[in-house]
C-alpha positions in Angstrom: 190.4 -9.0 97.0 188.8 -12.0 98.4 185.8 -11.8 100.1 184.3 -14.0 102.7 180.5 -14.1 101.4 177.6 -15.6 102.9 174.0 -16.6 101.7 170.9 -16.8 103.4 168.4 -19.1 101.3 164.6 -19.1 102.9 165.0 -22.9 101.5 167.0 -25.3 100.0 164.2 -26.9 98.1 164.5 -28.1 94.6 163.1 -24.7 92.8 164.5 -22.5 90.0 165.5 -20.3 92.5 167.4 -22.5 94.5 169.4 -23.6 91.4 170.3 -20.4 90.8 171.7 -20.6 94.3 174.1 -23.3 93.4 175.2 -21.3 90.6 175.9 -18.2 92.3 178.0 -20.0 94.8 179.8 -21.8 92.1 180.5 -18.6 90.3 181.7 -17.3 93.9 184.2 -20.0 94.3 185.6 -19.8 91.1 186.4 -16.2 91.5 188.5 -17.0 94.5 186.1 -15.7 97.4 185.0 -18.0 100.4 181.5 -19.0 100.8 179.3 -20.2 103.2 175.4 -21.2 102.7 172.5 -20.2 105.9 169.0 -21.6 105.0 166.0 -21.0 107.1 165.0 -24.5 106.6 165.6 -28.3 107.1 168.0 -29.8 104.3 167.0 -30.0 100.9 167.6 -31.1 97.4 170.3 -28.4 96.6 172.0 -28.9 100.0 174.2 -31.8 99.2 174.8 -29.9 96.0 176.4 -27.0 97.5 178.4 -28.9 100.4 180.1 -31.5 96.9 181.1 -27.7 96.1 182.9 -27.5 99.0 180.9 -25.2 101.1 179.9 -25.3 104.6 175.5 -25.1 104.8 174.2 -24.0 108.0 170.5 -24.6 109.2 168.5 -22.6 111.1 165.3 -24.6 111.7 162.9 -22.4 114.4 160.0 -20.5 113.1 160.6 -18.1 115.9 162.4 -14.8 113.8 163.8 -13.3 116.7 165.4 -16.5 117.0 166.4 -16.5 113.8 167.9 -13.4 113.6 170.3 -13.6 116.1 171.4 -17.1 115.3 172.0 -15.8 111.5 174.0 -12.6 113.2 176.0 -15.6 115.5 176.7 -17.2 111.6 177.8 -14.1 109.9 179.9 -13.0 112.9 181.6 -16.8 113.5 182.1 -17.0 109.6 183.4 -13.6 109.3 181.4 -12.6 106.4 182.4 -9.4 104.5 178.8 -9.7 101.9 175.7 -11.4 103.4 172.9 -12.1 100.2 169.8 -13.1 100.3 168.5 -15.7 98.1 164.7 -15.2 98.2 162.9 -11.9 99.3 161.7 -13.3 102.6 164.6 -13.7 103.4 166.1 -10.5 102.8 164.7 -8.3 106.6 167.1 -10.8 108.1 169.9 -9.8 105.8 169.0 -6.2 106.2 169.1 -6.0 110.2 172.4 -8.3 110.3 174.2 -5.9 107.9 173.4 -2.8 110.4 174.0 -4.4 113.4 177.1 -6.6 111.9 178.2 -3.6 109.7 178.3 -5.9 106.5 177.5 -5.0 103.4 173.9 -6.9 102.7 172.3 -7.4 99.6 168.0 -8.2 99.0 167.1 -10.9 96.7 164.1 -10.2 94.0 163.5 -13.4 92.4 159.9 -12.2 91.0 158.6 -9.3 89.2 158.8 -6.2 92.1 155.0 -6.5 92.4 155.1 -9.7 94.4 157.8 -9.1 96.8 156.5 -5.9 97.9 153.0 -7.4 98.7 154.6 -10.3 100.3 155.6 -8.9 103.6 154.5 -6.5 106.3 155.6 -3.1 105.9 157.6 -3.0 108.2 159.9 -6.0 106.9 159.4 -4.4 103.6 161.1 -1.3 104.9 164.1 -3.0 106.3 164.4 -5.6 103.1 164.3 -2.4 101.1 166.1 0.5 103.1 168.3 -1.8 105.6 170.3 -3.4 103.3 173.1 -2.3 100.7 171.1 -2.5 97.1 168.8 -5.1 95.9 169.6 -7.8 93.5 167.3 -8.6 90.8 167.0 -10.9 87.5 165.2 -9.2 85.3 165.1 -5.8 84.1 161.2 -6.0 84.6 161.5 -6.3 88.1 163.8 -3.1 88.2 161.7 -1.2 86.5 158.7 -2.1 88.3 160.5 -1.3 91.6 161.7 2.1 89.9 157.9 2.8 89.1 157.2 2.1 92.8 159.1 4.7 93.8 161.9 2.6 95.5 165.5 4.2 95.1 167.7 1.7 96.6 170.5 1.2 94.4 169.1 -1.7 92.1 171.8 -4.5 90.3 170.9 -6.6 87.4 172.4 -10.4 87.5 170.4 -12.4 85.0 170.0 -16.2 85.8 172.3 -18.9 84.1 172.0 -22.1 82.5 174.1 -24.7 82.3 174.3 -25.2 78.2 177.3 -27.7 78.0 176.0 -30.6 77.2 172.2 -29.9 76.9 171.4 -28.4 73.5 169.6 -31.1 71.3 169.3 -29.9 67.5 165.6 -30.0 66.0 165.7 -32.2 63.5 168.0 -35.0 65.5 164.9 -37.4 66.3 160.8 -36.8 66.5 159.5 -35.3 69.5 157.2 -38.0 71.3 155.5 -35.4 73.1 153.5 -32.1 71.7 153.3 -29.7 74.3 154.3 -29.5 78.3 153.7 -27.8 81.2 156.3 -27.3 83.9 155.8 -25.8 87.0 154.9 -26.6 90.7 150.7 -26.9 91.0 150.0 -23.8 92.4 147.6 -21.0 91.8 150.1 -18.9 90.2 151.2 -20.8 87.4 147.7 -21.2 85.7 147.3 -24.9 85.0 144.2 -24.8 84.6 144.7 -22.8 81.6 147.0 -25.3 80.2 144.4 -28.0 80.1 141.4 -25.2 78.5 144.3 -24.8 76.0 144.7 -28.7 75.1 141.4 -28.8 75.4 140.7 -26.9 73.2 143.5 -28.6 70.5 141.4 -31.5 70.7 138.2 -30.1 69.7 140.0 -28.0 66.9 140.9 -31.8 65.8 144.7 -31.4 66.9 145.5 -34.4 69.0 149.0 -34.5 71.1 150.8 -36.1 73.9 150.6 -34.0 76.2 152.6 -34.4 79.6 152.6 -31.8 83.2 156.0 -31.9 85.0 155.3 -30.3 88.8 153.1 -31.6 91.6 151.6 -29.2 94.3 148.6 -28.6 95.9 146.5 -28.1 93.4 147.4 -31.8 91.7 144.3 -33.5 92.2 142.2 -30.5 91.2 144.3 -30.1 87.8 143.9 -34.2 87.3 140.2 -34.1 88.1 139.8 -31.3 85.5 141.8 -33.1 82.5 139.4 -35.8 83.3 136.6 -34.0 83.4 137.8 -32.0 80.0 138.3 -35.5 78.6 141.9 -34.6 77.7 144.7 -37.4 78.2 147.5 -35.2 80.3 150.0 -37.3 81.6 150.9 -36.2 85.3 154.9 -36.7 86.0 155.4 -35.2 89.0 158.5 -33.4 89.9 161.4 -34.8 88.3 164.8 -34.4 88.3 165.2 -34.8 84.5 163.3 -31.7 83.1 165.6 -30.6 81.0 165.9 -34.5 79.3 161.8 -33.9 78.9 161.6 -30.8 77.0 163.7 -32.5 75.1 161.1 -34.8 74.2 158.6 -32.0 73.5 157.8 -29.6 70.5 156.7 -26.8 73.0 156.7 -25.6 76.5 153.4 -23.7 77.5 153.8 -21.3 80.1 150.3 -20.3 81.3 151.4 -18.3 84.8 149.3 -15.3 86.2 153.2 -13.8 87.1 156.4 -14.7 87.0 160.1 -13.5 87.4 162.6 -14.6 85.3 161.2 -18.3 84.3 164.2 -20.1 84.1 162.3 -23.1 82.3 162.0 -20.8 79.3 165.9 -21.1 78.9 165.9 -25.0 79.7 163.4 -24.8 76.6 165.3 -22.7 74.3 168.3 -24.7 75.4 166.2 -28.0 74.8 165.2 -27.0 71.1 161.6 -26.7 72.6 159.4 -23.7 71.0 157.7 -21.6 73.5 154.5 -20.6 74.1 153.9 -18.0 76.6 151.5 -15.7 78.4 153.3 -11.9 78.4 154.1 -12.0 82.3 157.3 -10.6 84.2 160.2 -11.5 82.7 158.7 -13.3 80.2 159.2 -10.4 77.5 163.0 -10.7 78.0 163.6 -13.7 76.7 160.3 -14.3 74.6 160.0 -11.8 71.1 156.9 -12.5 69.7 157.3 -14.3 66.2 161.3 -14.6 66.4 162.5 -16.2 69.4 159.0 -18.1 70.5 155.6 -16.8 70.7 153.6 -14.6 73.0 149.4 -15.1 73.5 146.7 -13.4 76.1 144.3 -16.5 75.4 143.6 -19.9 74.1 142.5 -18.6 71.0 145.7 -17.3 70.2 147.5 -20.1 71.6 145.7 -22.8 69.5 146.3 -20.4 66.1 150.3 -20.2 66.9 149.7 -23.8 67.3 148.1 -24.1 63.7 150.2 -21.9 62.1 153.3 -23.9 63.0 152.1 -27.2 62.3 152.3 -26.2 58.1 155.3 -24.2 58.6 158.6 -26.2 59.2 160.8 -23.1 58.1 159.2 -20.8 61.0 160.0 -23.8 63.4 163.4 -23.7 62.5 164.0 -20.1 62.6 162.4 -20.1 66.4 164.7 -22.3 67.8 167.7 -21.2 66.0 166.8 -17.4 67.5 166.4 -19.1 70.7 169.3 -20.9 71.0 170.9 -17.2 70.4 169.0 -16.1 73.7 170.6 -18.6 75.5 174.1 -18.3 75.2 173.4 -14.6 76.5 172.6 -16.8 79.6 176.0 -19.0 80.0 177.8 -19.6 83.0 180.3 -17.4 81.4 178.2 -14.8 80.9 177.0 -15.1 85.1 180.7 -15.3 85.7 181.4 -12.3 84.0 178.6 -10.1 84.9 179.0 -11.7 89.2 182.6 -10.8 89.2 181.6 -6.6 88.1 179.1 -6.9 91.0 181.6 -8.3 93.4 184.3 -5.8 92.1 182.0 -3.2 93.0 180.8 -4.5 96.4 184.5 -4.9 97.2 185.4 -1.1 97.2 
């Protein structure tokens, strides 16, 4: 049965879970359903993206969310939407309240670890996000349980995030890595770079020197600089880039120092990238990371900088990482999406 499916994305910004936007519509369209793409925002990286796919992107631009509402209830109606989905959380009360009124079947998007999203809104857009809408969609099976131990009992459905890994695996031993460790993520409280530079730091007064390189900007870029400088650490500051995956390509480990986190989807551009990772035991984290076989899991800098130690005099352990890894990330393929979207979409269908 072909459905006519709509998304509403709170933005169209380049973020991990805007990617997994594109993918999601891609999978859509190669299942045979129609999509269209709302976004609460003014155009973005992703947008021209999603319209070489094919689809029509519609903007709603006011602040205003009465406003919003019933222009995104004009959209669904003019489209003819069967499925409305939401793309981030915040977007999800919109969903919710279109789907009654509409009588569509809406879906709620939980791109983080349950925690976030319910502290994220007012309780009363928490109640319609939650009880409005059809089931909630999450990627991870933290996040579900979480949500379980919350007492929520909206019917909750898994679809884990993809990668694209056609052309992007790179094996270990094809050239040196030029940089040691990295540190990818927008400059924000929640993502803890200021732990990333104690941890170098603290490489370099153990007497381990690398290149070491942070891929993001935010608001908290001149603080972070201003600290590595202060630390006396050399941290080269990229920016956001489009070529992330081409750079932990160049590394020997991603650090991932976050406070909490979803479903990190840099962890599989890692693994995908041969690059071992380091990680604090956050979210969704636990999923993809097992301690000692597919990358390594630490609470501090102290057990960061002994992983660190450890691996430097240990070639075989290297090789056994990524070789797990990669393992972990063909459970991630767009094949794997494909397959596991076109159960949901079979089921939403009846």
């Amino acid at each position: 049965m072909k459905l006519r499916i709509m998304f509403l994305a709170g933005t169209l910004r380049k973020g991990g879970a805007e990617k997994q936007l594109f993918y999601s519509v891609k999978t859509c369209i190669e299942l045979g359903h129609q999509v269209t793409v709302c976004t609460l925002d003014h155009s973005g990286y992703w947008e021209e993206k999603i319209r070489d796919l094919g689809v029509t992107v519609l903007s709603i631009t006011s602040k205003n969310r009465l406003v919003r509402l019933i222009k995104f209830c004009w959209f669904v109606h003019a489209m003819k939407a069967t499925h409305i989905i939401a793309q981030h959380f915040y977007a999800s009360p919109y969903v919710g309240i279109a789907g009654v009124l509409l009588r569509k079947k809406a879906y709620a998007a939980i791109r983080n670890d349950g925690f976030q999203e319910m502290n994220s809104l007012p309780r009363w857009a928490r109640h319609i996000a939650v009880s409005w809408t059809t089931a909630l969609i999450a990627n991870s099976n933290t996040a579900i349980n979480n949500l379980k131990e919350m007492g929520v009992c909206s019917e909750l459905i898994y679809i884990q995030n993809v990668i694209d890994i056609s052309a992007i695996h790179i094996d270990a031993n094809s050239k040196e890595r030029e940089v040691g460790f990295s540190f990818v993520g927008r400059l924000v409280e929640q993502k803890r770079a200021d732990l990333f530079i104690d941890f170098v730091t603290a490489l370099k007064e153990g007497g381990l020197v690398f290149p070491i390189r942070i891929v993001g900007d935010g608001p908290l870029r001149a603080q972070m600089e201003a600290l590595a400088e202060r630390s006396a650490v050399s941290v080269d500051f990229l920016g956001e880039r489009d070529d992330v995956q081409l750079l932990l390509s160049q590394s020997r480990f991603l650090v991932l120092t976050s406070d909490f986190e979803g479903f990190p989807n840099v962890i599989l551009e890692a693994m995908a990238a041969s690059c071992i990772v380091i990680a604090r035991p956050v979210g969704g984290v636990l999923e993809l990371v097992s301690h000692n076989k597919t990358g390594f899991i630490c609470h501090n800098t102290e057990e960061m900088v002994a992983v660190v130690r450890r691996l430097s005099n240990d070639k075989m352990l290297q090789e056994k990482i990524i070789r797990n890894a990669w393992a972990v990330v063909q459970k991630h393929s767009h094949q794997s999406h494909k397959d596991r979207y076109s159960q949901f979409l079979a089921g939403a269908s009846d």
